[in-house]
C-alpha positions as CSV (number, residue, x, y, z in Angstrom):
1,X,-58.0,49.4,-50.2
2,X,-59.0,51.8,-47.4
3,X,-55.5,51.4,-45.8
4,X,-53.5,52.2,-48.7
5,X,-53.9,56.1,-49.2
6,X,-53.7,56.5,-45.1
7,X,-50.9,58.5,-43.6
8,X,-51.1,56.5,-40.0
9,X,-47.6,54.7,-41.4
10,X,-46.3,58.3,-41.5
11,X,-48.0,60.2,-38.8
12,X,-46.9,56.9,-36.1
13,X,-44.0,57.9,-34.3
14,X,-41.1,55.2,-34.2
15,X,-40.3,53.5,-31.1
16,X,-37.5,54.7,-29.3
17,X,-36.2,52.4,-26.8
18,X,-34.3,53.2,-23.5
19,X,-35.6,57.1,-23.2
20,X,-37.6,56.6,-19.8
21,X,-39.7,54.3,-18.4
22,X,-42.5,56.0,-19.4
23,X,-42.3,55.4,-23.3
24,X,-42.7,51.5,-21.6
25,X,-39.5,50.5,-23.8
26,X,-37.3,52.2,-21.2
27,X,-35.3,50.4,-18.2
28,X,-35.0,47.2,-20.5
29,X,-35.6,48.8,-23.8
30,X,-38.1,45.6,-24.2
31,X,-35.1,42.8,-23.6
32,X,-36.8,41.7,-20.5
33,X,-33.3,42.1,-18.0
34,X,-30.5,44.0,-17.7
35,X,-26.5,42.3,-18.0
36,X,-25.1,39.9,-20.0
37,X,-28.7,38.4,-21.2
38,X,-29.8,41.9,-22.5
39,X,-26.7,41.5,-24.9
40,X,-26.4,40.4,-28.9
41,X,-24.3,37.4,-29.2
42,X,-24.2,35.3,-25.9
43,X,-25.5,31.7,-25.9
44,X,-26.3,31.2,-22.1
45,X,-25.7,27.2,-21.1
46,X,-25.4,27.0,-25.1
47,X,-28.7,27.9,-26.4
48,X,-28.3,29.4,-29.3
49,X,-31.8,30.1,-30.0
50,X,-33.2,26.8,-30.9
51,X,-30.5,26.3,-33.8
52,X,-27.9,23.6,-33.1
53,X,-25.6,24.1,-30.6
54,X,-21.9,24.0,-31.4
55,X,-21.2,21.6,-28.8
56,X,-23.4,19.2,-31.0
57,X,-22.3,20.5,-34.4
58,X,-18.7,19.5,-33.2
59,X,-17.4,15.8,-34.2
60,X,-16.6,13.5,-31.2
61,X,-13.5,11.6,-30.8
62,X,-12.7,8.4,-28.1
63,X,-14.8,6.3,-25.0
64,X,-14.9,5.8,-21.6
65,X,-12.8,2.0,-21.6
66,X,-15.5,-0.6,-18.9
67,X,-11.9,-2.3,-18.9
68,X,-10.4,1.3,-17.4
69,X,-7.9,0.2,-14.3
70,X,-7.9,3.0,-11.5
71,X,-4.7,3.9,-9.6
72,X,-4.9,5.1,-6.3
73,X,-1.8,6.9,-5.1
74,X,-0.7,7.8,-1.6
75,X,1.9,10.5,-0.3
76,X,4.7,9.1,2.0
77,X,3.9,12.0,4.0
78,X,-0.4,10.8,4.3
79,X,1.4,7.0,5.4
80,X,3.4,8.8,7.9
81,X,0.1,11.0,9.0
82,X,-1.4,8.3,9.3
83,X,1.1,6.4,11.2
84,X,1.6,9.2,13.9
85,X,-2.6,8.8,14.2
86,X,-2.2,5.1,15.0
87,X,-4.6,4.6,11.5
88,X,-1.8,2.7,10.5
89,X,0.4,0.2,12.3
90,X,4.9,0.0,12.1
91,X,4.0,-4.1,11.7
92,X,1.3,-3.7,9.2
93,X,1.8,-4.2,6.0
94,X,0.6,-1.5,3.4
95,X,-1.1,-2.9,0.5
96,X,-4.3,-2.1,-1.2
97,X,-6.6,-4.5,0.4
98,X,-5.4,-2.8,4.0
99,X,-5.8,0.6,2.6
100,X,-9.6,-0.5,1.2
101,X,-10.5,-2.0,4.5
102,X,-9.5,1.0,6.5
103,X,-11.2,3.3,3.9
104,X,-8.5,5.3,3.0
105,X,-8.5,4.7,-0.9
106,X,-11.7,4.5,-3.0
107,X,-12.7,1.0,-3.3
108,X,-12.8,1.1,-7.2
109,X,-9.3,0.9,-7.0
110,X,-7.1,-1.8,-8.5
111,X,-4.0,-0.6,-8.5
112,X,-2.2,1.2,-5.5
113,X,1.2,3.7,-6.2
114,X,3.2,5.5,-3.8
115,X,4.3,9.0,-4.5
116,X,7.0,11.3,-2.9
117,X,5.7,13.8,-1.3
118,X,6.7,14.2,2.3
119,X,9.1,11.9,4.8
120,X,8.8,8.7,6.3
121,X,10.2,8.6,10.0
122,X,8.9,4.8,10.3
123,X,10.1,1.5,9.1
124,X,7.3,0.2,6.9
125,X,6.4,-2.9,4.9
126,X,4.6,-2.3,1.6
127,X,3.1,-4.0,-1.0
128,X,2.5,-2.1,-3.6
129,X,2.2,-2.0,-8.0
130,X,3.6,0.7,-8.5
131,X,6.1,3.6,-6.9
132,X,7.9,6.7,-7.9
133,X,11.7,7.1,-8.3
134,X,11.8,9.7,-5.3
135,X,9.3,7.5,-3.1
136,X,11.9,4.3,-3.5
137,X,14.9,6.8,-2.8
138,X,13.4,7.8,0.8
139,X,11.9,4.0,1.5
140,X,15.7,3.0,1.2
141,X,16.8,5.7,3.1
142,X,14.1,4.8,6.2
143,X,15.2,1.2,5.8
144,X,12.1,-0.1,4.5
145,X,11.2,-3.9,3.9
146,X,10.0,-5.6,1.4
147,X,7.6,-8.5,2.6
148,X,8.6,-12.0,2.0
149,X,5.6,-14.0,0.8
150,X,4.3,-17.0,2.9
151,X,4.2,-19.0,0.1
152,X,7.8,-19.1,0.2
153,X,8.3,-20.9,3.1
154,X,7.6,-24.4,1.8
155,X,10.7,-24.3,-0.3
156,X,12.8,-22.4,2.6
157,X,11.6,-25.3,4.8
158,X,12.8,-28.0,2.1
159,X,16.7,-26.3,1.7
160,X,17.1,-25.9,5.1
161,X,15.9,-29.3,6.3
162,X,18.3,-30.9,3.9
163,X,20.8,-28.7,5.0
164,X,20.4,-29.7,8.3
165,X,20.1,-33.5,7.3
166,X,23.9,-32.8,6.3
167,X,25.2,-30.4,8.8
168,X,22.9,-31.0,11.9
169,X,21.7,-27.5,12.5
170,X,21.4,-24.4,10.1
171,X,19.0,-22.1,12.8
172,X,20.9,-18.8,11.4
173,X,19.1,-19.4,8.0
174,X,16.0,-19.0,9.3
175,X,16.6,-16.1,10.7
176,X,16.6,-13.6,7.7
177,X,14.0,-15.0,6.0
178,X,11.7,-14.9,8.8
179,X,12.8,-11.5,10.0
180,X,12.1,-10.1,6.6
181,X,8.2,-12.2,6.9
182,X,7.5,-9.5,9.9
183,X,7.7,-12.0,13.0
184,X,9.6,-10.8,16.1
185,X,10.4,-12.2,19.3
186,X,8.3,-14.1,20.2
187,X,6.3,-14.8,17.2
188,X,9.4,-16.0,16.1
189,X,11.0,-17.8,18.5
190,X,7.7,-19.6,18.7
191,X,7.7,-20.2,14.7
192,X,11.3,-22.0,14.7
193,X,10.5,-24.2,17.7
194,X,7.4,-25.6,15.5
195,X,9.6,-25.9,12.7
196,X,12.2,-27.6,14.5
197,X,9.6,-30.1,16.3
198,X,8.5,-31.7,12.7
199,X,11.9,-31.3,11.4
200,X,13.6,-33.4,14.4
201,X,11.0,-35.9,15.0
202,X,11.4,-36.6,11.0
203,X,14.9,-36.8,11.7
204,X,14.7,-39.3,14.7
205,X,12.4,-41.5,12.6
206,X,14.5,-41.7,9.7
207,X,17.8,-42.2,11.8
208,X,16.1,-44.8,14.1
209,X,14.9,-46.7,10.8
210,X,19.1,-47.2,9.5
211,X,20.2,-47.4,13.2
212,X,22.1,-44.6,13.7
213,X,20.2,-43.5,16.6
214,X,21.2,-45.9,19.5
215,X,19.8,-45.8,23.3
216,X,23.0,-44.4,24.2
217,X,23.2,-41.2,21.8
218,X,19.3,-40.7,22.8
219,X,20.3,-40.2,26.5
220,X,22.5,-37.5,25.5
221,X,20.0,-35.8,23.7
222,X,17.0,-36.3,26.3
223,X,19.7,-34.9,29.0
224,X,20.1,-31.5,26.7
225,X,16.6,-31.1,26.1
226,X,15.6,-31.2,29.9
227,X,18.9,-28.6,30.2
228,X,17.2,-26.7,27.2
229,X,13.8,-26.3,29.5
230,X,15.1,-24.0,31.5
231,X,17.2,-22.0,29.2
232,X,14.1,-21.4,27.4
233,X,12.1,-20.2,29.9
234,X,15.0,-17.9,31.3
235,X,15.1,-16.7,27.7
236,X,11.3,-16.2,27.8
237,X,11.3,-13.6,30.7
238,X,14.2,-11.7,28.8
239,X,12.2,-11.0,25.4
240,X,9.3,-9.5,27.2
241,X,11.9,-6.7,28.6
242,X,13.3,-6.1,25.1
243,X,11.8,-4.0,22.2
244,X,11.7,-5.4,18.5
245,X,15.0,-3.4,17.2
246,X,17.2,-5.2,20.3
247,X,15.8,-8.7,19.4
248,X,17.8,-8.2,15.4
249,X,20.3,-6.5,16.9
250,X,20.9,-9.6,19.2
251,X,19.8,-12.3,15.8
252,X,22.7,-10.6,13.8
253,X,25.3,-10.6,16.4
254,X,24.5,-14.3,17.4
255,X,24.7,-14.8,13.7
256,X,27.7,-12.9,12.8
257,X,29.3,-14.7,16.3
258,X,28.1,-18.4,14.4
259,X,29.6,-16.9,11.4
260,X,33.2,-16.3,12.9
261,X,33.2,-19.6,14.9
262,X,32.3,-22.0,11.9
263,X,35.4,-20.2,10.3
264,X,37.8,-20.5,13.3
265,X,37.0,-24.2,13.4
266,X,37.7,-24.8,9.4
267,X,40.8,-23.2,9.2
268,X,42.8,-24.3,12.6
């Protein structure tokens, strides 16, 4: 009852903030800072005060799939970068489990594509899920090869050694095949002869067993293989002076030659 007839609510002056520092309600005018916190209206890192924040007001929609498959992808340019660097290898072949091993994708990968970007100078071999339409239009132009998968071999093995149970000798069909594997020279040289030491001592077995093979006929053969020594090693000496693009150029002459002659003798 003592306060009510006062005049201190009139006499009191009002506070008048920003008019000096003096007043104490003067730099800041009591907001504490200066800038964009000193302003109505501004939720800094969403705090709005302690009422919900609109980020949370805001329905949600979709997940993060644990099933998610991640696609690394790879320039043609990066793959020649890293060829020129000797990262990569011309006689490697590009897949993902190379390109994990030599830390050049992210190993959460599952997928690998190839992209555009760039030139290749190099003939590659890739293996790869996925590739882009302008990617496969320079691979073709660089000549690129497509790996044949080892699996395959046991049923290249089978046509060929019946072929040859008919014909006697069908080494040009190898050739292709195991070109398009990756082996070269001598890898491949070396690869045929095993082939050819099963498939011949199969075939003098069987031919010994219905007597088609006499002493005679054996001679012959044990003279050409002693002959056959020598060529080989002469041949030997000759692939260590040649590079890997002279040995197919020599494969598809010899074949094309093979080729030519087979025809000659069927029609005259």
């Amino acid at each position: 009852m003592t306060t009510l007839n006062t005049t201190q609510k009139i006499l009191s002056k009002k506070i008048r903030p920003g008019r000096g520092i003096g007043s104490g309600k003067g730099k800041t005018s009591g907001r504490g800072i200066k800038g964009q916190k000193s302003r109505s209206g501004v939720a800094i890192k969403s705090f709005e005060g302690g009422q919900m924040p609109l980020y949370r007001r805001l329905p949600k929609r979709g997940f993060n799939s644990i099933n998610k498959i991640f696609v690394s992808k790879i320039n043609l340019e990066k793959i020649q970068k890293y060829i020129d660097k000797k990262i990569l290898k011309n006689t490697d072949t590009i897949n993902i489990d190379l390109m994990k091993k030599l830390k050049l994708i992210n190993n959460k990968s599952n997928k690998l594509k190839i992209l555009g970007n760039g030139d290749i100078k190099d003939k590659i071999k890739i293996e790869v899920d996925l590739i882009s339409k302008s990617a496969n239009e320079k691979l073709k132009k660089a000549q690129y090869i497509y790996k044949m998968r080892l699996q395959w071999f046991f049923s290249l093995g089978f046509c060929v050694s019946f072929l040859s149970g008919l014909v006697g000798a069908t080494g040009p069909i190898h050739n292709p095949f195991m070109l398009n594997y990756g082996l070269s020279k001598e890898n491949l040289t070396g690869t045929k002869a095993l082939n050819s030491l099963f498939m011949q001592i199969t075939k003098i077995i069987s031919y010994s067993f219905f007597g088609a093979l006499t002493l005679e006929i054996a001679g012959y053969g044990i003279i050409l293989g002693c002959g056959a020594i020598f060529g080989i090693l002469l041949a030997r000496q000759h692939l260590k002076k040649i590079n890997s693009t002279s040995f197919k150029e020599y494969m598809l002459i010899f074949m094309l030659l093979c080729g030519i002659s087979m025809l000659i003798k069927a029609l005259f």
